[in-house]
MIRODO-512498 format. One line per 2 residues: number of its first residue (from 1); their letters; for each residue x, y, z of C-alpha. Coordinates in pm, 1 decimal. Example, Ala and Ser with C-alpha at 12.3 -4.5 7.8 and 13.67 -1.06 7.14 Angstrom:
<marpas>
1) as) 1230.0:-450.0:780.0  1367.0:-106.0:714.0
</marpas>
This chain:
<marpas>
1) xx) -11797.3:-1600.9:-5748.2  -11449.4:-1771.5:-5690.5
3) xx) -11595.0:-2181.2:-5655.8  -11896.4:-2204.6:-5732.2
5) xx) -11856.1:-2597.0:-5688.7  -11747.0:-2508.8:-5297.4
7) xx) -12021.8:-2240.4:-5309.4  -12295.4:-2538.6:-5439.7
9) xx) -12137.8:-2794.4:-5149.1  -12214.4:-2524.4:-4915.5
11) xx) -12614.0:-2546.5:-5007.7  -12599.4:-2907.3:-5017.3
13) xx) -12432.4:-2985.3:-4680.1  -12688.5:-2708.2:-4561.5
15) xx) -12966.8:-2906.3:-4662.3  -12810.5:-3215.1:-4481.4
17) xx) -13111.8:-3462.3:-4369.7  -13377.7:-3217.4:-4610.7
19) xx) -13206.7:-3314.9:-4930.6  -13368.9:-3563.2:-5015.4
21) xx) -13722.7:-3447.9:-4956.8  -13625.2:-3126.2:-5125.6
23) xx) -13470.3:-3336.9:-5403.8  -13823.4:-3531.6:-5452.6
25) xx) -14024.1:-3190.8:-5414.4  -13787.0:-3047.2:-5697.6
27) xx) -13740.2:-3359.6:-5932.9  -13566.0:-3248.6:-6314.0
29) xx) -13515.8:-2841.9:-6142.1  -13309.9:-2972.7:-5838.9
31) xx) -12988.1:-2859.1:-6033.5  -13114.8:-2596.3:-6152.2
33) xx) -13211.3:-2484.9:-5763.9  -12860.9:-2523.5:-5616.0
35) xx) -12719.9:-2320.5:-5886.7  -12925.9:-2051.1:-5778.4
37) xx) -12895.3:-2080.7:-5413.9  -12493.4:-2112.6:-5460.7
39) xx) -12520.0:-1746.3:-5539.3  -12853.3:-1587.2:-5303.5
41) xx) -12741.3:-1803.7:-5048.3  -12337.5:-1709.0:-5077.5
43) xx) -12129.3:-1638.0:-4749.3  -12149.2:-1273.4:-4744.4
45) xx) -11791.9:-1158.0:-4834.0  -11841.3:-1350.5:-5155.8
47) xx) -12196.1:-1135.8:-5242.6  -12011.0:-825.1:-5132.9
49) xx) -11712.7:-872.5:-5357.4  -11946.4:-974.1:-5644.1
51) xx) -12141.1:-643.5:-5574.9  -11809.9:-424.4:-5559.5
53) xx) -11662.0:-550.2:-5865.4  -11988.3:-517.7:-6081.0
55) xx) -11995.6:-107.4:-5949.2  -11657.3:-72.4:-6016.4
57) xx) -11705.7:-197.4:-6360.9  -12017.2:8.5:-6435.6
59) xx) -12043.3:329.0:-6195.3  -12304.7:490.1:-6353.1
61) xx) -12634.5:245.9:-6329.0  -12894.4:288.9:-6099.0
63) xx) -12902.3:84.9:-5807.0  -13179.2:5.2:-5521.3
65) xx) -13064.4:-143.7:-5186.8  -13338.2:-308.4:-5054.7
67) xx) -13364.0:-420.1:-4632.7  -13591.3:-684.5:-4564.7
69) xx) -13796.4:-719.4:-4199.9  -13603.0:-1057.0:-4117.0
71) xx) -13296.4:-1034.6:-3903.0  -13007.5:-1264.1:-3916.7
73) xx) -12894.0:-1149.9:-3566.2  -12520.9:-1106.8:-3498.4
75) xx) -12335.5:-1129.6:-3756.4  -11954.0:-1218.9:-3801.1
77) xx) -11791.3:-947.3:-3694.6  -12012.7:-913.4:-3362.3
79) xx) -12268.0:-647.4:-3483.8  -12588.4:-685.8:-3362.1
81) xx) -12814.7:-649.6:-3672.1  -12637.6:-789.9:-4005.0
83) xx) -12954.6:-676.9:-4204.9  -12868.7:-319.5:-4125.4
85) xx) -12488.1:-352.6:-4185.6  -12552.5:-526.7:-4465.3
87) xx) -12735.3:-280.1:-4646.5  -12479.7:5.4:-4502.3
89) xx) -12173.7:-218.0:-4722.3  -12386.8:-201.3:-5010.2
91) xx) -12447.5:156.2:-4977.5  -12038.8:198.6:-4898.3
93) xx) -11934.9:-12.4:-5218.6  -12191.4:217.9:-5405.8
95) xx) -12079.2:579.5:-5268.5  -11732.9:512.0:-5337.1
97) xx) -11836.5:504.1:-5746.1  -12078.4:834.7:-5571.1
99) xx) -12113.4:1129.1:-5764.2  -12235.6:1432.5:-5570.1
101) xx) -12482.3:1570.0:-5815.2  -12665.0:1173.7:-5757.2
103) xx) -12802.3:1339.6:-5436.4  -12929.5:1580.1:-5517.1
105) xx) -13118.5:1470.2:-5800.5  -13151.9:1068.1:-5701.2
107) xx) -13472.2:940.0:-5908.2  -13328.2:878.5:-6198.8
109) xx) -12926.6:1049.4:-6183.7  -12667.8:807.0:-6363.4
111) xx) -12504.6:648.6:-6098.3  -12744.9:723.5:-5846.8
113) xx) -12920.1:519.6:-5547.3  -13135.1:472.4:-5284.0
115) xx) -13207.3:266.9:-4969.8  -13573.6:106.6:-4922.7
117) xx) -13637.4:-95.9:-4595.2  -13902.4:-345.1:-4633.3
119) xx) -14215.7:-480.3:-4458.7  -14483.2:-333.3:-4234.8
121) xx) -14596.7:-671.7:-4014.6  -14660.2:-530.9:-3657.2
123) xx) -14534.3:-781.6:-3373.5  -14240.5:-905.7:-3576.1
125) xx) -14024.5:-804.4:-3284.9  -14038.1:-1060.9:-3073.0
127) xx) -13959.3:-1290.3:-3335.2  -13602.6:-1097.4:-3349.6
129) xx) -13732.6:-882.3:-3680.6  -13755.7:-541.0:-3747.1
131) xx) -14012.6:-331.2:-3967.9  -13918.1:-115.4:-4216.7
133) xx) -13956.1:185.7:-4013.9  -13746.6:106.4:-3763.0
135) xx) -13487.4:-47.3:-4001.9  -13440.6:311.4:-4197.4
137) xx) -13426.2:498.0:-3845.5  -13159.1:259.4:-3699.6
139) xx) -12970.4:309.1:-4042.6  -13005.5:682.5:-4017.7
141) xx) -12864.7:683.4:-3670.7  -12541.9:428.2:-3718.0
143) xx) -12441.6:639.1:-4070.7  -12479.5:986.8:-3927.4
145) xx) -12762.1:1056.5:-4185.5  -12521.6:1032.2:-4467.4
147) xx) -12753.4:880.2:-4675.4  -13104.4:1002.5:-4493.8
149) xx) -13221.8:1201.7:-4824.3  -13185.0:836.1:-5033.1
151) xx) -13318.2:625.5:-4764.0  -13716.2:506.2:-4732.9
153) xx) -13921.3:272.9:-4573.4  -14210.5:68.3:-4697.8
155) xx) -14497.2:54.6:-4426.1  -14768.7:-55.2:-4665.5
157) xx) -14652.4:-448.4:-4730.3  -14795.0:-706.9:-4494.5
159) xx) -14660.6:-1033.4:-4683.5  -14362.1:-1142.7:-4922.8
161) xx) -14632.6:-1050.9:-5211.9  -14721.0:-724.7:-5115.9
163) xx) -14355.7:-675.2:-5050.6  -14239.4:-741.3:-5403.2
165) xx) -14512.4:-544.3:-5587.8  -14417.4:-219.8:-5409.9
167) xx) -14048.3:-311.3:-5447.1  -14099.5:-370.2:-5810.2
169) xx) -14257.5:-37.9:-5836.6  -14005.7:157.5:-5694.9
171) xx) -13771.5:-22.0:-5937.7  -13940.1:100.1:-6187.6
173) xx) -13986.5:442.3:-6100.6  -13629.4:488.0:-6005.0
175) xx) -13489.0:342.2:-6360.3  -13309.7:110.4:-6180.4
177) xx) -13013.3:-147.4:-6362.9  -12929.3:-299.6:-6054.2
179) xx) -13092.0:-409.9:-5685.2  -12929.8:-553.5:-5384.9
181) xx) -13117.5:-817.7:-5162.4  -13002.1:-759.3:-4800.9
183) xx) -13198.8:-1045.9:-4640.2  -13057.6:-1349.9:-4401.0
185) xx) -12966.3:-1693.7:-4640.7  -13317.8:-1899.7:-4519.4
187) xx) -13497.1:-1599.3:-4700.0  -13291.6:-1418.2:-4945.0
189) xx) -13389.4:-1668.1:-5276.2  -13743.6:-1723.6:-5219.5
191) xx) -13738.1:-1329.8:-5126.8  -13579.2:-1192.7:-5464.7
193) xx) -13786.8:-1484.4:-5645.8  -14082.5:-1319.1:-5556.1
195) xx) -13964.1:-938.8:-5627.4  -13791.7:-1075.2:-5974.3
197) xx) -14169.1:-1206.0:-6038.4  -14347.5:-845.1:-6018.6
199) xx) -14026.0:-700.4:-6163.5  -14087.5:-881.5:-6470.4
201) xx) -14500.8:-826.1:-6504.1  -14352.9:-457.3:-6487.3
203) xx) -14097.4:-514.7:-6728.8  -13793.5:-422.4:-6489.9
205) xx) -13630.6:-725.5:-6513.8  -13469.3:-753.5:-6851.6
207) xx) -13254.5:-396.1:-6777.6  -13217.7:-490.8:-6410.2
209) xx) -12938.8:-723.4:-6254.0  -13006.4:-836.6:-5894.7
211) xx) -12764.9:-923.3:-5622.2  -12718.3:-1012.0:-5267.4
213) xx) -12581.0:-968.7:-4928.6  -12719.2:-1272.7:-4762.4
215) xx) -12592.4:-1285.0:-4370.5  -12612.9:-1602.7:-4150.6
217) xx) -12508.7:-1969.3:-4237.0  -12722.5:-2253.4:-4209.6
219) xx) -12602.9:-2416.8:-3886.6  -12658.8:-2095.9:-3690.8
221) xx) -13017.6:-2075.4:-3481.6  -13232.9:-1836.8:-3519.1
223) xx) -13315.5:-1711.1:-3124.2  -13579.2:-1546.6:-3213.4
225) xx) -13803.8:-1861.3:-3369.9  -13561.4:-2103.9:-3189.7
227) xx) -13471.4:-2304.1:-3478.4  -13146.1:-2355.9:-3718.0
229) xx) -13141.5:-2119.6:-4069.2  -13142.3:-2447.8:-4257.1
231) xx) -13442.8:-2574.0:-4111.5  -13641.0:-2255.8:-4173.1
233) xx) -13526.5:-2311.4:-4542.6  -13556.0:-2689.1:-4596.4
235) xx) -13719.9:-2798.1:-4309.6  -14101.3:-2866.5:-4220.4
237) xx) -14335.8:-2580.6:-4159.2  -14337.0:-2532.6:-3812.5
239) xx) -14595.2:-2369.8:-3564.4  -14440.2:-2076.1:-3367.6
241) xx) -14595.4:-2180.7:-3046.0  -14854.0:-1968.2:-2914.5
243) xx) -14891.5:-1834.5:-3264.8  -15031.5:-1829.5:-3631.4
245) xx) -14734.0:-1741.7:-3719.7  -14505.4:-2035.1:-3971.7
247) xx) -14153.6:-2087.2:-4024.8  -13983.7:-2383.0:-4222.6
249) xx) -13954.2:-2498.6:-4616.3  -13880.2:-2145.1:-4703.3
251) xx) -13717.0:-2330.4:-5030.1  -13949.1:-2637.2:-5034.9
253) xx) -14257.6:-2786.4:-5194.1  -14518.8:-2581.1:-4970.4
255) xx) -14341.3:-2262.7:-5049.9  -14074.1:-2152.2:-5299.0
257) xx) -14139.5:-2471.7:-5507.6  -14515.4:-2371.8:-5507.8
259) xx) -14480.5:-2046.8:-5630.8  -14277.1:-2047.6:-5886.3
261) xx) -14468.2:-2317.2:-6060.9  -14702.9:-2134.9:-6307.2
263) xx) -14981.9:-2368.5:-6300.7  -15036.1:-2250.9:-5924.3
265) xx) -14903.8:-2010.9:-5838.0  -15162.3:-1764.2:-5986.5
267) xx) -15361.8:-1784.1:-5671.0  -15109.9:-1731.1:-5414.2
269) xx) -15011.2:-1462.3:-5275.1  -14621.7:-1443.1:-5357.1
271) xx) -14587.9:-1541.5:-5704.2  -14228.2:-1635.0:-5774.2
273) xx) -13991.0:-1681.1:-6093.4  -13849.5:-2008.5:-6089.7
275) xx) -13476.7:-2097.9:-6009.2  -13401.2:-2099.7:-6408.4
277) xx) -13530.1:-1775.5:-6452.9  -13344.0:-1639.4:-6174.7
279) xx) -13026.4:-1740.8:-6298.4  -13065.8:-1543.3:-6597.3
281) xx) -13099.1:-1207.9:-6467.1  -12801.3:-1257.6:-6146.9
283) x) -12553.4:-996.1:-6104.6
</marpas>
């Protein structure tokens, strides 16, 4: 990254009237927090060009894309589903390094990769997100099935948890050295926290850099839960109105800071590594 100290003022002017809650939920591992966020919460040129340069520089590993259910809308340029043009960049920056014989032999082909979209939770939709399904048969359509034999969709996960065990698994099947996060900024750390977790009770994650392609920026709202991408990640859990459903402190004592602490996260249900471990095994 060119600044990190810009990209760490971006996180803390997102956090804005949260900061100091989230610095009393974090205490001694506030630092260690914003480091990590400075890079899975980057403005998404910055994630791409991190991405690009690391295939340049080594073609041949094996890398998973990986499309979560959230959406982060329209993005920059006017397209109207960033999680989908996200992951079609990464798979861009990867095919230009592309060797043919990597499709036809993808599970484990030096310098191969494939596309996963992520999450199974029925009635996402009218929260503006997409299931997995629909994510890989969108992607299909805008690429012309370029990458259709290399693309899948996970329709078994139902929570973050469940999300990063299968992930995980496919990681490991498929050899990978490197995955790509394609999830909107009020998501994308908590999100590869949790997969990083599984990846390393599977031992992926010591041969296995991770990036991201994080669309959105924090002062944007969300239309579909009505509410700014900081406040989903800093702010207090909120009641989607008329249903069970939560959004808020994505990064903040009742969830990321939660799970990542080993003396309780055991019995939740998305286990994460904590900020410090995450900044070990970064892209």
């Amino acid at each position: 990254m060119a600044d990190i100290g810009l990209a760490k003022r971006r996180v803390l002017q997102g956090m804005g009237p949260y900061r100091t809650e989230m610095e009393r939920a974090w205490g001694d591992d506030f630092s260690d927090l914003v480091d990590y966020l400075a890079v899975a919460t980057a403005p998404f040129d910055d994630g791409l060009e991190r991405l690009q340069r690391d295939v340049r520089q080594f073609p041949n590993q094996r890398t998973v894309v990986i499309g979560d259910e959230y959406s982060a809308g329209i993005d920059p340029t006017g397209r109207d589903n960033s999680i989908l043009f996200a992951a079609i960049d990464a798979a861009n920056a990867l095919a230009r390094e592309w060797k043919p014989r990597a499709l036809r032999n993808f599970r484990q082909e030096p310098g191969s990769f494939s596309v996963v979209f992520s999450g199974a939770v029925r009635g996402v939709e009218q929260f503006g997100e997409f299931t997995g399904s629909v994510l890989m048969r969108q992607f299909n359509e805008l690429t012309g099935g370029a990458f259709a034999p290399v693309v899948f969709a996970d329709e078994m996960s139902v929570n973050t948890g469940d999300q990063a065990w299968i992930l995980a698994a496919l990681l490991k099947v498929r050899a990978a050295d490197r995955v790509v996060i394609c999830t909107p900024i009020e998501h994308s750390a908590r999100f590869g926290a949790t997969v990083a977790y599984a990846m390393s009770k599977l031992d992926v994650s010591e041969s296995c850099s991770m990036f991201f392609l994080a669309p959105g920026t924090w002062d944007e709202v969300d239309e579909g839960k009505g509410i700014s991408r900081a406040a989903q990640a800093f702010g207090p859990l909120v009641q989607a109105e008329g249903q069970s459903k939560k959004f808020g402190d994505e990064y903040g004592a009742s969830r990321y800071w939660k799970e990542q602490n080993p003396t309780l996260n055991q019995g939740l249900s998305c286990p994460a590594l904590s900020p410090k471990e995450m900044l070990k095994i970064l892209g």
